[in-house]
C-alpha positions in Angstrom: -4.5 -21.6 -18.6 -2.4 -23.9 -16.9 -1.0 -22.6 -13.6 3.4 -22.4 -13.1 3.5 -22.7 -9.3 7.0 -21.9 -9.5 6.3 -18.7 -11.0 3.9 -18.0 -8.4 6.1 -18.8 -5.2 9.1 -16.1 -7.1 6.6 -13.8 -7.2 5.4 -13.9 -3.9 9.5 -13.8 -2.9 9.5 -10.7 -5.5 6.7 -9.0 -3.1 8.8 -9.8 -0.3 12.1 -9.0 -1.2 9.8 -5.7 -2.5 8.7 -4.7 1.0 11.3 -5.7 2.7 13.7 -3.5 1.2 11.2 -0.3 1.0 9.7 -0.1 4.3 12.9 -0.2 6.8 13.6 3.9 6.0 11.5 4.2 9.0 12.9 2.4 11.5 16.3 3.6 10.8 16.0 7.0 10.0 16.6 8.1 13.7 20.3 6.3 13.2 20.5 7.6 9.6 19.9 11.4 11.6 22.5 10.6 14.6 25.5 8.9 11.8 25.4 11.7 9.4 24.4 14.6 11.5 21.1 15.4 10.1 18.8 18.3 10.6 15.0 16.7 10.2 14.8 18.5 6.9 17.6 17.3 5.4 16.4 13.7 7.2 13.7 13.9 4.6 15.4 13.5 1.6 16.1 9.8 2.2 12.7 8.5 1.8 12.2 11.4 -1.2 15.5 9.8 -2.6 13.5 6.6 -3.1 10.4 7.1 -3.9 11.2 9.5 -6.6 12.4 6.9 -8.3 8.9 5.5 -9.0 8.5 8.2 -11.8 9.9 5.8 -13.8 6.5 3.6 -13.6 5.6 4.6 -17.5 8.8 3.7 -19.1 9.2 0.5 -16.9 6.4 -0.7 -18.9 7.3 -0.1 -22.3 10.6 -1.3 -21.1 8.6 -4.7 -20.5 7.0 -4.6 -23.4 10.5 -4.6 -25.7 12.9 -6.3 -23.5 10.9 -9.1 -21.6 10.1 -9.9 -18.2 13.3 -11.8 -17.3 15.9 -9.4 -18.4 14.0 -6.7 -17.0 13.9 -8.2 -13.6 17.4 -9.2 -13.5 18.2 -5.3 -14.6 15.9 -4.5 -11.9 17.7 -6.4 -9.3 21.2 -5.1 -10.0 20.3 -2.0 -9.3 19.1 -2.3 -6.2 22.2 -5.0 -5.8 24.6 -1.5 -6.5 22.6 0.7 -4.5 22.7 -1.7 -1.2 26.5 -2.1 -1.9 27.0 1.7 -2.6 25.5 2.8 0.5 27.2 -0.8 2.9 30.9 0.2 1.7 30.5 4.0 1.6 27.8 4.9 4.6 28.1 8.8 3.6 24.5 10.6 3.0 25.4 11.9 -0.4 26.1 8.0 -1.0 22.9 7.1 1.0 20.6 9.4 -1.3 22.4 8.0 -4.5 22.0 4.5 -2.9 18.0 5.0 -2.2 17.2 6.0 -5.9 19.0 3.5 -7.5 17.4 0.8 -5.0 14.4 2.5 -5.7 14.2 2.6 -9.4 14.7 -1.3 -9.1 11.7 -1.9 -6.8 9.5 0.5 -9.3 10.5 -1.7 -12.2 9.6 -4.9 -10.0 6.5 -3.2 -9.3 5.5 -2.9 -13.0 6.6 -6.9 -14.4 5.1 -8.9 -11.4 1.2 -7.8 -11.8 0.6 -8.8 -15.0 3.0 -11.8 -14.5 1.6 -13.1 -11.6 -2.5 -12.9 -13.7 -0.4 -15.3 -16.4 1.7 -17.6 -14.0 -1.0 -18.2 -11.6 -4.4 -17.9 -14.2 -6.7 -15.7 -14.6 -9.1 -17.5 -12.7 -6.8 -17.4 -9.4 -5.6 -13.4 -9.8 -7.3 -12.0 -7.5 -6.9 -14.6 -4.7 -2.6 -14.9 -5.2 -2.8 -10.8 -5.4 -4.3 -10.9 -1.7 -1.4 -13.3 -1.1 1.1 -11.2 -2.3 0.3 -8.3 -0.2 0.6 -10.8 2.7 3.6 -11.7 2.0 4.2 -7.6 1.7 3.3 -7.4 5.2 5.3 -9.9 6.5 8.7 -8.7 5.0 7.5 -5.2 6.6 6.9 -6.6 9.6 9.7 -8.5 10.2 12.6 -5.9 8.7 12.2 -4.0 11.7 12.9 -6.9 14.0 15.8 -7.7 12.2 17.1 -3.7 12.7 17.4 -4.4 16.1 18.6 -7.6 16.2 21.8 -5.9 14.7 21.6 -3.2 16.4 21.5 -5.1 20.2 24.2 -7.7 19.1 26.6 -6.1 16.8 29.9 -5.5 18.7 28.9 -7.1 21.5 29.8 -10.4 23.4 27.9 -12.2 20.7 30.1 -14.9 18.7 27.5 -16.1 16.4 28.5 -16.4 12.9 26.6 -13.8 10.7 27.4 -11.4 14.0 31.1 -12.0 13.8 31.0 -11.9 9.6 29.0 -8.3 9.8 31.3 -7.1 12.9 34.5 -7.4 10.3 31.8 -5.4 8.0 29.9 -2.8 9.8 31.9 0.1 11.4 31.2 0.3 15.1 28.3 2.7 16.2 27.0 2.3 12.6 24.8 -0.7 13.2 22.3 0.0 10.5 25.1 -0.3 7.7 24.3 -4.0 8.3 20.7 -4.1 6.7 22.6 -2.7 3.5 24.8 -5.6 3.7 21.6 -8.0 4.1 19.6 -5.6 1.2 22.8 -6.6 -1.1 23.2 -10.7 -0.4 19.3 -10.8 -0.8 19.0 -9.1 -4.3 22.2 -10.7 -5.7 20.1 -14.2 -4.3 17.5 -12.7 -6.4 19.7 -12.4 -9.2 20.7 -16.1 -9.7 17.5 -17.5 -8.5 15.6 -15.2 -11.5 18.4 -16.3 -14.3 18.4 -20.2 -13.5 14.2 -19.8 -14.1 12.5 -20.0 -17.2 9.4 -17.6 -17.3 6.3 -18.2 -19.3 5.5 -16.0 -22.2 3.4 -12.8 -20.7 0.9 -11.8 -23.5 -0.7 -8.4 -22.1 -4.2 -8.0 -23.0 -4.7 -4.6 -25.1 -6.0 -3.1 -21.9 -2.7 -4.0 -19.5 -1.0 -2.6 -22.3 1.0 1.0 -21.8 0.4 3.3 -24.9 2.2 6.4 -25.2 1.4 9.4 -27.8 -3.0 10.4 -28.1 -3.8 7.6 -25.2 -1.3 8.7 -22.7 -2.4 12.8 -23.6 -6.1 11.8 -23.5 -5.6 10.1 -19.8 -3.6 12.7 -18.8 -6.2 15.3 -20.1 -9.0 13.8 -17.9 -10.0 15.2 -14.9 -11.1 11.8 -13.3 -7.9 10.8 -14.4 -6.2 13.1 -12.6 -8.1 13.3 -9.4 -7.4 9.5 -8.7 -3.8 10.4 -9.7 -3.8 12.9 -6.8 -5.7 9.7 -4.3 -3.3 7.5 -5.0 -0.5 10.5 -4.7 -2.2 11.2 -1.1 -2.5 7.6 0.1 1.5 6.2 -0.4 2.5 9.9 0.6 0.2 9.1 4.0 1.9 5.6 4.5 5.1 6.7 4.3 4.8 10.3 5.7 3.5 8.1 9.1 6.0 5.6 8.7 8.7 7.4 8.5 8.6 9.7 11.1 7.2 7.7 13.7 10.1 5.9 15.3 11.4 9.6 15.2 8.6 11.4 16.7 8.2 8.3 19.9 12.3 9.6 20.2 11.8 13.6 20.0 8.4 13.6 21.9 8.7 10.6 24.6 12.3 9.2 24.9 11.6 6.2 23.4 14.8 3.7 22.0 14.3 3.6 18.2 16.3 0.5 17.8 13.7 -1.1 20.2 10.8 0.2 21.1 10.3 2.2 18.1 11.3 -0.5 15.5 8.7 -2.7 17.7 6.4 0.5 16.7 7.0 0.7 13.5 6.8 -3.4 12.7 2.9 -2.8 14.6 2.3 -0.5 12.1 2.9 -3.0 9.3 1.7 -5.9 10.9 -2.0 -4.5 11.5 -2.4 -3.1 8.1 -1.6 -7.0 7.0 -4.4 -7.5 9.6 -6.5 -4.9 8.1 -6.1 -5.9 4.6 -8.1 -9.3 5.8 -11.2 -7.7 7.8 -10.6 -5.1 4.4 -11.8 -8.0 2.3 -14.6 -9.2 4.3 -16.0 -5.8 4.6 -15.6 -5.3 0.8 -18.0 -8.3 0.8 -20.8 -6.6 2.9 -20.8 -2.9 1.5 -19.7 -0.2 -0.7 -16.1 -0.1 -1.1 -17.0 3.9 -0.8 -18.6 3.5 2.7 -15.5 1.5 3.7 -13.2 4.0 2.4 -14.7 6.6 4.2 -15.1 4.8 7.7 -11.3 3.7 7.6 -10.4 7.6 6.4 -11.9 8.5 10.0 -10.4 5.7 11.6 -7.3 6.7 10.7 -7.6 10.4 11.4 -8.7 10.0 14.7 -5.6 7.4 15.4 -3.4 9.8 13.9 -4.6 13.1 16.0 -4.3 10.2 19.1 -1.0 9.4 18.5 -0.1 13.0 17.5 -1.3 14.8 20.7 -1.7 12.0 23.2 0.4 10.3 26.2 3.2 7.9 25.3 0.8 5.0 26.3 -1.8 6.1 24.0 0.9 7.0 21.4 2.5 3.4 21.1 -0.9 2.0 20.4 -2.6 4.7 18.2 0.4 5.5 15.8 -0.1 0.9 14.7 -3.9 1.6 14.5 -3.8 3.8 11.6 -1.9 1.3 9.7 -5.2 -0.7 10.5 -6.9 2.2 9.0 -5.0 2.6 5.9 -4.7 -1.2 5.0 -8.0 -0.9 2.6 -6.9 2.5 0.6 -4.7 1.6 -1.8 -7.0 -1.4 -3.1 -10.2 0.6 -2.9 -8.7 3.8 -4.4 -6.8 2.1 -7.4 -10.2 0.0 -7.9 -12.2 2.6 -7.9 -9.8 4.1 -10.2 -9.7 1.6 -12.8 -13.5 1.5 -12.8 -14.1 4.7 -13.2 -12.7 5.1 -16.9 -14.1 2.5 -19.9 -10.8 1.9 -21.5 -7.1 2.4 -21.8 -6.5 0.7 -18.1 -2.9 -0.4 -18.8 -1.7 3.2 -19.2 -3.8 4.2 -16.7 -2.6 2.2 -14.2 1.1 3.3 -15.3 -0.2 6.9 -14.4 -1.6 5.8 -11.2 1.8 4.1 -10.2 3.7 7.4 -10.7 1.4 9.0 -8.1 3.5 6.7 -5.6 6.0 9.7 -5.9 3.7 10.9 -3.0 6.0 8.7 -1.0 8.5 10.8 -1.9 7.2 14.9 -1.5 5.0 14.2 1.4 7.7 12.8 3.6 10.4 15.7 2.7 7.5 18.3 3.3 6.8 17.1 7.2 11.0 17.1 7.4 10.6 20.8 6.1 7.9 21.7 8.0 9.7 20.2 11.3 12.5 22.8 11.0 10.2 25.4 11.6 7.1 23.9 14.0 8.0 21.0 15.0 7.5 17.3 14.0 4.6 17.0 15.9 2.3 20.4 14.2 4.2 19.1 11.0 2.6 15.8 10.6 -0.6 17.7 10.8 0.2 18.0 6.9 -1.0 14.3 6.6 -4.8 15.7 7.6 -4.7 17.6 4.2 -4.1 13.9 2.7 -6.4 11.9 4.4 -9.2 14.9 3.9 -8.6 14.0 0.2 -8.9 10.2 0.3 -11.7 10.7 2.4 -13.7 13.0 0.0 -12.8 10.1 -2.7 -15.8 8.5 -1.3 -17.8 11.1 -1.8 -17.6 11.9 -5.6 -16.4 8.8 -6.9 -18.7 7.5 -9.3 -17.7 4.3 -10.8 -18.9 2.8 -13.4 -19.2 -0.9 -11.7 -19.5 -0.6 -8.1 -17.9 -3.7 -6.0 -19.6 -6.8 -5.5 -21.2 -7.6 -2.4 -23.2 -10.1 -0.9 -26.3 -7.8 -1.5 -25.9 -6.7 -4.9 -25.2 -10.3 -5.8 -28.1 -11.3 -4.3 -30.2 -8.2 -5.9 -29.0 -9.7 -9.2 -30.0 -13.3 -8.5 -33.7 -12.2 -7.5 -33.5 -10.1 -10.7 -32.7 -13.0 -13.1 -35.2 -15.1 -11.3 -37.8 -12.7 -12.0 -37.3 -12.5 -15.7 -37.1 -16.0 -16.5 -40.8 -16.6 -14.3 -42.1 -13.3 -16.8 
């Protein structure tokens, strides 16, 4: 199949544009807290106000299926065009939480069109190479947004008479310097907008396994315990992500007086930028062993980061709260692997079901804010043992039908061959 590079390269801005609107709740959510007067609790239902929205993984794909990629991408991108205007004209949190969903629901759509379009655009043969790529470029836009946070945040209202300062200073109401990532959010999807309706896209024929089947498929899947536990693993990994994320820059605040708009952002971005990191060393270890074995090494790794960054000094704190992002770089690519692997057949709706377990984002996040109110944030995040416990044990009883291949096993096979054809 011949490759569309130009597909590819909107892709990778898709992923981009993907993170970098979805992973800046945790930087900000200390100034979110401070604008509107939050209580913790309440705090947490701004991240559950967008990754509820990723319910909507299941119809999203049938949506695909009868309307096409491009004019589901360009519905996609409105809405999270609205929600970053809602929320830049009106900064009120009942306008924040509408905002978040609607920004949300467009980032879940993305989600489901870019996969399968980015195994067309780029070939087959290249897939698995560009989808490494992609999450790069994931990294970087999560690693960069929260730079950009306090860039506003240090030069807005100030002395500073450079252009886009003095355009957002007419903009953004003093002492409510985060408004202006909304206003950034909303230029960069309506971009997105015209950059996605001047393209023509390539004709996306899903094989019958991408495909989402509602009806005896989607009751069998849902009827199967494997099914279901790697629903729950991929539930427990994106509600571990963000439940850290989140609520970092906001416990380095409560716990050690650390500046979120500086320090904590600078945090946060660490965070991002070593589970880029990880994702690399991720790849060569997947080379060299049992994705299992790797899953359950990282699981530690990031359990005894976490308890470090929970319970240690502020030095040990600003260093161990970026390592488990390290940790957790591999977990989503093992678990949804060993996922797909694990069943002989109906992967496309399966995968839909595993993509609605991202509404872990969502419950895991409001249940530490909950927790808070009564313990603490620190003996609340404790609640994100319970999740890494579970991906942890993932490596115990998965059984997959195909394991990973790895240096060894392809070696194993090679010797094998050889002895057959000298029999």
């Amino acid at each position: 199949m011949n490759r569309n590079t130009l597909i590819v390269g909107l892709i990778l801005l898709i992923f981009f544009v993907i993170s970098f609107l979805t992973n800046i709740l945790g930087p900000i959510i200390p100034d979110l807290v401070d604008s509107f007067q939050l209580s913790i609790g309440l705090a947490g239902f701004l991240p559950f106000a967008f990754f509820v929205a990723y319910a909507v993984s299941v119809p999203a794909g049938l949506l695909v299926e009868k309307h096409r990629e491009k004019r589901v991408l360009l519905g996609a991108f409105f809405l999270a065009f609205l929600g970053a205007l809602l929320v830049a004209l009106l900064p009120r949190f009942s306008v924040a939480l509408v905002s978040l969903f609607s920004i949300g629901v467009g980032m879940a759509i993305l989600q489901v069109v870019i996969n399968p379009l980015l195994r067309v655009a780029g070939g087959e043969a290249h897939f698995a190479f560009n989808s490494v790529l992609a999450q790069l470029f994931s990294g970087a836009a999560s690693f960069i947004s929260p730079f950009l946070y306090s860039y506003f945040v240090l030069n807005l209202h100030t002395t500073n008479t450079s252009l886009p300062i003095a355009l957002l200073n007419r903009l953004v109401p003093v002492h409510l310097e985060w408004v202006s990532l909304y206003w950034v959010f909303a230029l960069t999807t309506l971009l997105m907008i015209v950059v996605v309706a001047l393209i023509n896209f390539p004709t996306v024929e899903l094989k019958d396994d991408e495909k989402i089947e509602v009806g005896t498929t989607l009751t069998e899947l849902v009827n199967n315990k494997t099914v279901l536990l790697f629903f729950a693993g991929i539930f427990a990994y994106v509600g571990t992500e963000q439940g850290i994320a989140n609520w970092i820059s906001t416990f380095l605040q409560l716990y050690h007086g650390i500046d979120p708009a500086t320090t904590g952002a600078q945090v946060v971005a660490a965070f991002w930028g070593l589970m880029t990191v990880g994702c690399v060393l991720g790849l060569v270890l997947l080379k060299l062993a049992d994705s299992r074995y790797v899953l359950i090494l990282f699981t530690l790794g990031a359990i005894i980061a976490l308890l470090a960054g929970l319970f240690g000094t502020k030095d040990v704190a600003l260093y161990a709260f970026p390592a488990t992002g390290f940790f957790a770089s591999v977990m989503w690519s093992i678990i949804f692997s060993l996922a797909l692997n694990s069943i002989p057949r109906h992967h496309g709706t399966f995968s839909g079901i595993l993509c609605t377990g991202i509404v872990g984002g969502a419950l895991v996040p409001l249940i530490i804010g909950g927790l808070a109110e009564l313990v603490g944030l620190r003996w609340a995040m404790l609640v994100l043992l319970l999740t890494l416990s579970y991906i942890f044990s993932i490596g115990l009883w998965a059984k997959p039908l195909i394991t990973n291949a790895t240096l060894k096993l392809k070696k194993e096979r090679v010797n094998e061959r050889e002895r057959e054809q000298a029999a």
